[in-house]
C-alpha positions in Angstrom: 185.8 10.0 53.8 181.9 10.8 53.9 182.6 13.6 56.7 185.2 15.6 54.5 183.1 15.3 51.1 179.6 16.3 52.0 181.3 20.0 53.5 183.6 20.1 50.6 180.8 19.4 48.2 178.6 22.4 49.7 181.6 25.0 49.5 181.5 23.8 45.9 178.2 24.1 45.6 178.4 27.5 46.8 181.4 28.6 45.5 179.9 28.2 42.2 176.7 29.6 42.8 178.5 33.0 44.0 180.7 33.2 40.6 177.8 32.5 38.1 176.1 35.7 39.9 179.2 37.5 39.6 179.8 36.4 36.0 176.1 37.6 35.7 176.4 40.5 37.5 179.6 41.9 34.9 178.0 40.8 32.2 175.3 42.6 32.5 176.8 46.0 33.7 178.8 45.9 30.3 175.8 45.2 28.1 173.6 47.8 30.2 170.3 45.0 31.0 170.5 45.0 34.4 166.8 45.7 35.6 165.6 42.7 33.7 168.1 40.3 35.0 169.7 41.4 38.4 166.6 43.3 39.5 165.1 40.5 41.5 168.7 39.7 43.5 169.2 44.1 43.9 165.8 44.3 45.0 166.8 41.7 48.0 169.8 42.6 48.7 169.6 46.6 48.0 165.9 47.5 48.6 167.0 51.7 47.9 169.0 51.2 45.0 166.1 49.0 43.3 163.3 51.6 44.4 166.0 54.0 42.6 166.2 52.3 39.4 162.0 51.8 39.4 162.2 55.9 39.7 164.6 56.4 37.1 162.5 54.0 34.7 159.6 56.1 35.7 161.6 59.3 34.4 162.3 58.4 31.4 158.9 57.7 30.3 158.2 60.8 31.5 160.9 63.1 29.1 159.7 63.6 25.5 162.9 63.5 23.2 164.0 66.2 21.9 164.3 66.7 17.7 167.7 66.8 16.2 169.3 70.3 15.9 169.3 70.4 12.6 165.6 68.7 11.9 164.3 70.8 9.4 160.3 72.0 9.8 158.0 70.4 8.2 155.6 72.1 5.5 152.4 73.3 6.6 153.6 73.1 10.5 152.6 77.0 10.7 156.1 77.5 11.7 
């Protein structure tokens, strides 16, 4: 009985395991936080996609947001 429980146990184990990270892994797609909580398993498992993402982060520090269209000037601007 020992020989059949101890294998089954670990493909349990396992089993588990792999459909909490895919749980994870949809849950976070929908909700858009994936760097903070998948970025430690993508940068294992998909080094170029995580040095993509660190790029992108990078980029979008860089941009300065532009104002609304219809933001009006402010007094005294000069403009």
């Amino acid at each position: 009985m020992d020989d059949v429980l101890i294998p089954l146990v670990v493909a349990a184990c396992v089993a588990a395991i792999l459909g909490i990270l895919t749980w994870l892994g949809a849950r976070v797609r929908r909700r858009g936080i994936g760097g903070e909580v998948m970025g430690p398993f993508e940068e294992m498992w998909h080094p170029a996609a995580h040095r993509f993402r660190a790029e992108i982060r990078v980029q979008e520090a860089r941009t300065v947001p532009m104002p609304p269209q219809g933001a009006r000037k402010r007094p005294g601007s000069g403009r």
